[in-house]
N, C-alpha and C positions, 0 to 999 in steps of 0.2 A: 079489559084484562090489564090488571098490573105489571109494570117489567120494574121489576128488580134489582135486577143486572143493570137496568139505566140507572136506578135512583142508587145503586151503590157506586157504584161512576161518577156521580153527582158529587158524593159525600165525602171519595178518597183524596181528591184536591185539597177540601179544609181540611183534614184531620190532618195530613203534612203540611199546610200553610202553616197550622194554629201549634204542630208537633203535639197532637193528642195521638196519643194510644190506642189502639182498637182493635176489637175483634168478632168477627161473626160467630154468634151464637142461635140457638133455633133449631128451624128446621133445613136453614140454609145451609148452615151447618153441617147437619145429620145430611143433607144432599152431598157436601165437599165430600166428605167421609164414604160416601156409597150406599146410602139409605135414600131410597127412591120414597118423596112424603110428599102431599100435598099439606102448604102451609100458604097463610092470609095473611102475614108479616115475615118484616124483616126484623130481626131483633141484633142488634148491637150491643154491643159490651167497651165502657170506657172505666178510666178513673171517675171517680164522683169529683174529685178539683174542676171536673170541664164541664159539671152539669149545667149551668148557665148559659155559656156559650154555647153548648149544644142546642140547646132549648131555643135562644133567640137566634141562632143560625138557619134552624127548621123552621123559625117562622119566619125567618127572611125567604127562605124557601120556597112559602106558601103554603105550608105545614098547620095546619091547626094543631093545639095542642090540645089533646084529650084529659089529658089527667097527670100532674106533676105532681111528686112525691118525692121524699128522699129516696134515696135510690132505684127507683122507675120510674121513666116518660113514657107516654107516646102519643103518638102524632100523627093526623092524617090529611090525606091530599089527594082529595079525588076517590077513587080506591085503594092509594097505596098507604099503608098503614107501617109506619115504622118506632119499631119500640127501643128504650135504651135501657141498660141494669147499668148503673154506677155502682163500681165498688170501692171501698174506704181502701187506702194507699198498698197494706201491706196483700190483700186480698188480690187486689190490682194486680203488683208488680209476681205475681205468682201465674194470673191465668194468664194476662197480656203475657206476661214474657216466656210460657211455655207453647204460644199459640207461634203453628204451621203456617206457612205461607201457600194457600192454594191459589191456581191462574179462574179466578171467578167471571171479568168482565175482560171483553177488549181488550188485551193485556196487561191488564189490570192485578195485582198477585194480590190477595186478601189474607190478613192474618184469619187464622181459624182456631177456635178455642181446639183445646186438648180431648179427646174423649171421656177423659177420668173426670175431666174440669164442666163438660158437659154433661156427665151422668151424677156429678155431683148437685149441680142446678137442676135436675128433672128429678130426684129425688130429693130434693126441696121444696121443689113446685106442688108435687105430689103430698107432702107432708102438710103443706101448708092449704092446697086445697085438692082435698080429695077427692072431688069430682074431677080433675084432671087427668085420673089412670086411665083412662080408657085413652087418650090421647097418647100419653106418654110413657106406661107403661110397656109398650111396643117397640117405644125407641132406646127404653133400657135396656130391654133385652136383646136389640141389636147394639148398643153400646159396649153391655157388658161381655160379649161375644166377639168384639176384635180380635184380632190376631195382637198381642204384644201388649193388653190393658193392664194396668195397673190395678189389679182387682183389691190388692190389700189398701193402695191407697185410697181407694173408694171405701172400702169398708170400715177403715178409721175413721173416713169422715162421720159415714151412717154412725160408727159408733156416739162419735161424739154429740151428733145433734138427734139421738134416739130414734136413727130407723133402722138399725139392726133389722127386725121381724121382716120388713120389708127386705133390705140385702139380703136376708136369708133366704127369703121365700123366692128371691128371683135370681139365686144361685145354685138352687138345686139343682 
């Protein structure tokens, strides 16, 4: 069984040595928030400036790295598999800097993406590969159900990159 909670423990030392930005995205996420989910990664969220250093960080680690692309990693060790989204600067200083601090590890406080910033990436996911609704479509509809969501700003986003029919259909 993988822990988690260790290997984010592991990670919050560099990201304040190096002054990288971060934030839990995922399912770890959707847990901070109050969605009880079974999830097989830990997915993180940086600027794309650090993808380098992330990447030979996790291999000092003892990290394999699976599959590096512009803007996704990921990386595994054992059973624990941990993935990264970089985002391009202006993208960045929007979800990084709207992202909560929840007490995730040891007293440890982890930024936590936004929900709106989170249901924006799952309907993305979804758009992009649509055999993912069955996973994720779940977590929208407890996303889009907060108490206090920014519904309108999620649905500019859907507007802009064409998934309106979806917002619709999962705001009835």
């Amino acid at each position: 069984m993988s822990d988690y909670g260790a290997v984010l423990c592991e990670l919050v030392p560099f990201f304040e040595r190096e002054h990288i930005r971060f934030a839990l995205g995922g399912g770890f996420a959707l847990q901070a928030l109050g969605r009880s989910r079974l999830t097989f990664d830990l997915d993180l969220i940086v600027p794309d400036v650090a993808h380098e250093i992330v990447r030979q960080h996790m291999e000092q680690l003892g990290f394999e790295t699976l599959h590096d692309q512009q803007g996704f990693s990921n990386h595994l060790r054992g059973r624990e598999r941990i993935d990264f989204m970089y985002l391009e600067p202006r993208t960045a200083d929007l979800v990084l800097g709207g992202a909560t601090k929840r007490q995730m590890c040891e007293g440890v406080n982890v930024p936590v993406a936004r929900p709106e910033h989170l249901a924006m990436m799952k309907f993305l996911a979804v758009k992009n590969q649509p055999t993912r609704d069955r996973q994720d479509l779940p977590d929208l509809v407890f996303l889009m159900r907060l108490p206090g969501i920014d519904r309108e700003l999620i649905r500019e986003y859907c507007a802009k990159h064409d998934m309106l029919p979806l917002y619709d259909e999962l705001t009835r």
